[in-house]
N, C-alpha and C positions, 0 to 999 in steps of 0.2 A: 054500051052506056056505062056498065060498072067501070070499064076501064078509064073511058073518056073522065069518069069522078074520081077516080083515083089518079092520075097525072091533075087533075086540078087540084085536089087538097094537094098533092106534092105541093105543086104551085104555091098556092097560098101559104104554105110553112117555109120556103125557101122566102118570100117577102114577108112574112115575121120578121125571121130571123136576120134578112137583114137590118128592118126596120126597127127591130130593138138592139141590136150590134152597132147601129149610129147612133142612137139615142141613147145610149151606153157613154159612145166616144165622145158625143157633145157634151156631154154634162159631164163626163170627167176634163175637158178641155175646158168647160166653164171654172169646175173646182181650182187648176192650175191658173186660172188668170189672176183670179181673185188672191 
């Protein structure tokens, strides 16, 4: 069980990090349009 919860927070910190590494890219794609 401890293990099964620790490959899940991996999990969930690898979809942070992507979802603020695009939300990074967008908004500095937004700054260059403007």
């Amino acid at each position: 069980m401890i293990y099964f919860f620790h490959e899940l927070t991996q999990l969930l910190n690898a979809i942070c990090v992507a979802v603020v590494t695009f939300a990074i890219k967008r908004y500095f794609d937004d700054l260059n349009d403007r």
